[in-house]
KOLDODREN-843871 format. One record per residue: x, y, z of N, C-alpha, C in turn; residue in one letter; residue number from 1. Coordinates in Angstrom, 3 decimals. Example, Ala and Ser with C-alpha at 12.3 -4.5 7.8 and 13.67 -1.06 7.14 Angstrom:
<mivexs>
{{13.190,-5.690,7.800},{12.300,-4.500,7.800},{13.200,-3.300,7.800},a,1} {{12.850,-2.250,7.080},{13.670,-1.060,7.140},{12.900,0.030,7.870},s,2} 
</mivexs>
This chain:
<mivexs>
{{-9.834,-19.791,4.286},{-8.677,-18.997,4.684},{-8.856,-17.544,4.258},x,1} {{-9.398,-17.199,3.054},{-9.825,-15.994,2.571},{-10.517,-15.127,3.289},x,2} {{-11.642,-16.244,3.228},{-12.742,-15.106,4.247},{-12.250,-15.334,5.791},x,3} {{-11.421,-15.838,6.394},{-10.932,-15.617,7.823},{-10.000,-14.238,7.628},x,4} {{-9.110,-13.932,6.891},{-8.528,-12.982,6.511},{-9.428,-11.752,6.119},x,5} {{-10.191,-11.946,5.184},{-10.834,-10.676,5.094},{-11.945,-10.086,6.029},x,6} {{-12.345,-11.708,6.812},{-12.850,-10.711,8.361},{-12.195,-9.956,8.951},x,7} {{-10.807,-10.482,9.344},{-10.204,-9.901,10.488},{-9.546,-8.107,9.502},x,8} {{-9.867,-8.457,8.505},{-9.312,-7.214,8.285},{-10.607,-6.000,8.160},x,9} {{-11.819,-6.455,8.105},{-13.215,-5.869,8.140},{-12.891,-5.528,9.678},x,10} {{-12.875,-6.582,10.597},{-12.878,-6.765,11.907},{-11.671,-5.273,12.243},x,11} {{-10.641,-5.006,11.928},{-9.868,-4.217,11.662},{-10.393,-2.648,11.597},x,12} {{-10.701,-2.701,10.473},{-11.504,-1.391,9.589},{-12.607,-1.104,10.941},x,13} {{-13.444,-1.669,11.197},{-14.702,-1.817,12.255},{-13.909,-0.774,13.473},x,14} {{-12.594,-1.340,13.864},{-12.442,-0.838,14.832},{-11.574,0.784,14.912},x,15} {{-10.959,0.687,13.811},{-10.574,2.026,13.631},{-11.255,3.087,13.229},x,16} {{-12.751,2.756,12.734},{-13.771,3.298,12.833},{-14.460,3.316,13.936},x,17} {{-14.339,2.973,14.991},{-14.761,3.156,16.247},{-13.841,4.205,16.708},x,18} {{-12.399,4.366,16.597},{-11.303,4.985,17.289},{-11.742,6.116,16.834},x,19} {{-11.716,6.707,15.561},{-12.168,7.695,14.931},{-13.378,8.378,15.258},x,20} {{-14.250,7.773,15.663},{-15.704,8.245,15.807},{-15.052,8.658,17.469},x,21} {{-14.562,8.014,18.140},{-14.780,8.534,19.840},{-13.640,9.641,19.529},x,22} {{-13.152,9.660,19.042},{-11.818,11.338,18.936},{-12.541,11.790,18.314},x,23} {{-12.885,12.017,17.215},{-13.739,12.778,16.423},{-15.197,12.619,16.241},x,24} {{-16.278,13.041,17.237},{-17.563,12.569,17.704},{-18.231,13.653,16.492},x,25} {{-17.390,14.033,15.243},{-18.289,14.683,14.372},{-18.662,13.766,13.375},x,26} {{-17.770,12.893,13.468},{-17.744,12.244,12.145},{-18.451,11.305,12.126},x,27} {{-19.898,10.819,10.773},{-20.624,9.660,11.006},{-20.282,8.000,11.871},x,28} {{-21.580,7.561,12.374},{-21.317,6.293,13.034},{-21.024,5.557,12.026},x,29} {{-21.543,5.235,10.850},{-21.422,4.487,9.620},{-19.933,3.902,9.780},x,30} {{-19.028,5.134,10.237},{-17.683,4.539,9.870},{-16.860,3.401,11.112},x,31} {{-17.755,3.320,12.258},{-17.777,1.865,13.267},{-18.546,1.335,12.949},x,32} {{-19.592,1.457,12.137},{-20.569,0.115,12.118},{-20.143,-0.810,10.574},x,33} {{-19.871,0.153,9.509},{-19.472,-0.046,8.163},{-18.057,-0.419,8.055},x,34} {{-17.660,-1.521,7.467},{-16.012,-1.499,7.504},{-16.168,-0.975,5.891},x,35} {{-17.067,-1.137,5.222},{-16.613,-0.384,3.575},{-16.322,0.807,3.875},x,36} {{-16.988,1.702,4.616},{-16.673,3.163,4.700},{-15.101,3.315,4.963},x,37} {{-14.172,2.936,5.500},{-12.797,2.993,5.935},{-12.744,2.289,4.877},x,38} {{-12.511,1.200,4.183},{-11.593,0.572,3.411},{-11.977,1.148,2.072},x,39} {{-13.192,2.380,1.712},{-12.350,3.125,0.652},{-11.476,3.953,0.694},x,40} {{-11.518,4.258,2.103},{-10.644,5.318,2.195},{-8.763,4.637,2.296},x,41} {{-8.800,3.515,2.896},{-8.038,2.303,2.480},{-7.649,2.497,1.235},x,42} {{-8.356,1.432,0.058},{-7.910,1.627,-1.004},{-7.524,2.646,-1.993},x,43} {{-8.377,3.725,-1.537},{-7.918,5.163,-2.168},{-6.418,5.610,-1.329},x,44} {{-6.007,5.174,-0.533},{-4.995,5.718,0.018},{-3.777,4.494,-0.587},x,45} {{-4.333,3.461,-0.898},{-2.543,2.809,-1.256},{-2.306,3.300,-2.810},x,46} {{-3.864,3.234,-3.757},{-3.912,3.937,-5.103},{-2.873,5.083,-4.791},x,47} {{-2.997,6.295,-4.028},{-2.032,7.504,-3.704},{-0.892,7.151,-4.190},x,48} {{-0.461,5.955,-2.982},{0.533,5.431,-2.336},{1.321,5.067,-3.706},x,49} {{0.678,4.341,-4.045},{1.325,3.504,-5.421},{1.254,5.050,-6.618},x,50} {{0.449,5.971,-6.802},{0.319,6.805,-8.024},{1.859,7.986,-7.442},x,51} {{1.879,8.019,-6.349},{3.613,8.661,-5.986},{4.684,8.207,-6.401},x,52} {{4.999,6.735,-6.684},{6.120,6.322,-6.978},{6.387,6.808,-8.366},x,53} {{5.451,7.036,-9.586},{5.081,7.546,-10.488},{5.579,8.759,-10.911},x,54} {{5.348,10.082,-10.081},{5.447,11.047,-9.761},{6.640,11.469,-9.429},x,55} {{7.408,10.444,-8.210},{8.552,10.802,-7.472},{9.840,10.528,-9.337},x,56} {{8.989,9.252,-10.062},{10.149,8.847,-10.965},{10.313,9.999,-11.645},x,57} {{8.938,10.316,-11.676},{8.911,11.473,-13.121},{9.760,12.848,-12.487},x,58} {{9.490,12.950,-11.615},{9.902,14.476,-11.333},{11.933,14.348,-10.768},x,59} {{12.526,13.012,-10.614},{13.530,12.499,-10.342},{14.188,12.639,-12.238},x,60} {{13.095,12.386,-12.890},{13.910,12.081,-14.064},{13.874,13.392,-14.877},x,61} {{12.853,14.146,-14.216},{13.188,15.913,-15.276},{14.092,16.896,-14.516},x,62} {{14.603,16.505,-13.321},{15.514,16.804,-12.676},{16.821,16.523,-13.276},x,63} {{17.333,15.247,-13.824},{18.428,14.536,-14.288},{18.600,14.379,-16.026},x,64} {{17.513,14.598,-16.519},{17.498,15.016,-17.832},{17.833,13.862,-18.415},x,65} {{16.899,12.160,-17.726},{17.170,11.315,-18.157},{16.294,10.571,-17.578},x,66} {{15.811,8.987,-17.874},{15.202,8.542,-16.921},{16.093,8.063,-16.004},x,67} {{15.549,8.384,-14.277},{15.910,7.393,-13.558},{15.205,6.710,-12.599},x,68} {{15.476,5.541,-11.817},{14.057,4.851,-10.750},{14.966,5.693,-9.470},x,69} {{14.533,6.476,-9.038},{14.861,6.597,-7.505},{14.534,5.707,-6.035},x,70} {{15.379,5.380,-5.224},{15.320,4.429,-4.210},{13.733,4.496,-3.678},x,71} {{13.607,5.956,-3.627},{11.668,6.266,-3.094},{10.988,5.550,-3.827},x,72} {{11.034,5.267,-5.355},{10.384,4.703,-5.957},{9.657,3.450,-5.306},x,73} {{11.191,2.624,-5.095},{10.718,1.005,-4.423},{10.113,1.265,-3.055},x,74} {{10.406,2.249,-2.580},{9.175,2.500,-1.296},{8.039,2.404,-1.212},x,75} {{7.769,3.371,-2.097},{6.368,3.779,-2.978},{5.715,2.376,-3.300},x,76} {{6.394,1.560,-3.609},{5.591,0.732,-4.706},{5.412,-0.116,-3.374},x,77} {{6.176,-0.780,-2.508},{6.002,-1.116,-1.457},{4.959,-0.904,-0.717},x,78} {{5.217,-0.245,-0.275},{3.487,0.755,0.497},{2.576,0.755,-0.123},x,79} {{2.129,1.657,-1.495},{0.902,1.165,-1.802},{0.725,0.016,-2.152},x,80} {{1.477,-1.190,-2.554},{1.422,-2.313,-2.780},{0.791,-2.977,-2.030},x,81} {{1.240,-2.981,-0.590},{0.580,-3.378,0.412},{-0.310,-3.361,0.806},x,82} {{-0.873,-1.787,0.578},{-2.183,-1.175,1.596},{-2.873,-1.939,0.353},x,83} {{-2.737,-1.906,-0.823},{-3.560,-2.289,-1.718},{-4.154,-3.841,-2.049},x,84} {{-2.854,-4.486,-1.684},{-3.156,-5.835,-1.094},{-4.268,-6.631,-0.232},x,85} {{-4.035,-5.965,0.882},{-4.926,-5.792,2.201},{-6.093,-5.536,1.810},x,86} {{-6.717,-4.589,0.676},{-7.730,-4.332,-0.135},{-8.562,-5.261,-0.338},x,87} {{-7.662,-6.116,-1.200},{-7.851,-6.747,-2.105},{-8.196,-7.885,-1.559},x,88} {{-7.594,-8.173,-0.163},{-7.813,-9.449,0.558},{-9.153,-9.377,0.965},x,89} {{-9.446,-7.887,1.700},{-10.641,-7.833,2.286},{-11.667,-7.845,1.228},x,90} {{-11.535,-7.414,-0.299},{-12.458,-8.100,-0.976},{-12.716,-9.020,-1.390},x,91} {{-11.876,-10.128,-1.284},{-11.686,-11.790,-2.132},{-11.409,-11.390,-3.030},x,92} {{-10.549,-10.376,-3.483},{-10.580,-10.438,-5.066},{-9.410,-11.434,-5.757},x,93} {{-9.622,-12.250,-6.391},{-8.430,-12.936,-6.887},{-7.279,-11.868,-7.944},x,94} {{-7.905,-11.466,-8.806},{-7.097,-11.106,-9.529},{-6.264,-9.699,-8.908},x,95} {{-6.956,-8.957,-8.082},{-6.144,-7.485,-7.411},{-5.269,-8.687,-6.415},x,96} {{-5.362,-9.661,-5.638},{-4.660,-10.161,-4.781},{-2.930,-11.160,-5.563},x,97} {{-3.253,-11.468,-6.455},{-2.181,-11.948,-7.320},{-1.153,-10.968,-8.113},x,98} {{-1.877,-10.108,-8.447},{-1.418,-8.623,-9.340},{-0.630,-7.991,-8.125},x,99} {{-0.787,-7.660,-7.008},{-0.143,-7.051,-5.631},{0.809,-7.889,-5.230},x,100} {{0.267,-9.366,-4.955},{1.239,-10.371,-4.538},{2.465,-10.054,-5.203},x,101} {{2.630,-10.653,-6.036},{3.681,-10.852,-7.093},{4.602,-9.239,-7.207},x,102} {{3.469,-7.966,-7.011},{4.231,-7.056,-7.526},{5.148,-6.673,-6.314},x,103} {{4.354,-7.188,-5.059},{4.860,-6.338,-3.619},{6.738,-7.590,-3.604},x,104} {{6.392,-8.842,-4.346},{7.647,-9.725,-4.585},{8.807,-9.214,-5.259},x,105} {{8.662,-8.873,-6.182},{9.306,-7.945,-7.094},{10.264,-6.347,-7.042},x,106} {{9.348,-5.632,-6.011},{9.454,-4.696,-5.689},{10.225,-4.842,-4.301},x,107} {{9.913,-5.447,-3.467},{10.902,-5.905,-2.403},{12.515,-6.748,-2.723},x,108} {{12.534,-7.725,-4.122},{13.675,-7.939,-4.635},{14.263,-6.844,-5.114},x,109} {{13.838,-5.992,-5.917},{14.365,-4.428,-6.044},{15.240,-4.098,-5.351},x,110} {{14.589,-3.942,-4.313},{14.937,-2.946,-3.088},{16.241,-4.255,-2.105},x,111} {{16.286,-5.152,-2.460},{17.137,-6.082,-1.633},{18.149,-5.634,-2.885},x,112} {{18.192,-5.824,-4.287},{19.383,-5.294,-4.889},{19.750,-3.959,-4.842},x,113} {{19.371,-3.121,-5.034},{19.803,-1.658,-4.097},{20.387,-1.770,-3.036},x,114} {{20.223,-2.449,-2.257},{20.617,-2.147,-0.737},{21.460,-3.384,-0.391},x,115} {{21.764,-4.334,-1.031},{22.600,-5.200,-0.358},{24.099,-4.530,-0.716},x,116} {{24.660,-5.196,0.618},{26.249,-4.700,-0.268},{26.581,-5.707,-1.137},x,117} {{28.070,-5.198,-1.921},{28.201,-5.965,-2.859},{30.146,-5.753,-2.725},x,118} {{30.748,-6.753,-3.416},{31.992,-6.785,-3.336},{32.902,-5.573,-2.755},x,119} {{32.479,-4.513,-4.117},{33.120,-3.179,-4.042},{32.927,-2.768,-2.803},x,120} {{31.754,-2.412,-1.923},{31.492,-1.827,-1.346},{32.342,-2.620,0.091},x,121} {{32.742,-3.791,0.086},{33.624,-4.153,1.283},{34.835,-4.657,1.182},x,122} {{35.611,-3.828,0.164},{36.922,-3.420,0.210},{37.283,-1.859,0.502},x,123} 
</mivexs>
């Protein structure tokens, strides 16, 4: 099941490295023939993804002169969670795939308590 998943997501990478190369005929073939070449750029992009939520807290909380989690936060963690996931799938990695799992669980319950209504709010 692993490696059917982390083909199709190689299989994936493969092709958006094809898309890339025919719009942009500057840029090496490596990146249609190689799916590693895209999926560092992959994993360096959910790392971002996830190192913003970080950023957004910190700069939310020297604003307020206190800590606080801002709603972006659970975005943040969301997104790179994900892209990072997907990573992780396409490498077999067990331990990045459990560490994401669980966190992208967590972080989506977050964000369901933020956003659900609640008594007050429907009176």
């Amino acid at each position: 099941m692993l490696d059917a998943i982390s083909q199709a997501i190689g299989a994936a990478a493969l092709a958006v490295g094809n898309v890339l190369v025919t719009i942009l005929p500057f840029l090496p073939d490596s990146l249609a023939t190689k799916p590693e070449t895209i999926m560092i750029f992959v994993g360096f992009g959910g790392q971002l993804l996830f190192a913003m939520r970080f950023i957004i807290q910190w700069l939310r909380s020297e604003q307020e002169s206190k800590s606080v989690i801002p709603i972006a936060f659970w975005y943040f963690s969301i997104g790179g969670g994900f892209v990072l996931l997907m990573y992780a799938l396409w490498r077999k990695d067990p331990v990045i795939i459990c560490g994401q799992g669980l966190g992208l669980f967590i972080y989506a319950r977050n964000l369901y308590f933020i956003l659900r209504p609640t008594n007050a709010d429907e009176t």
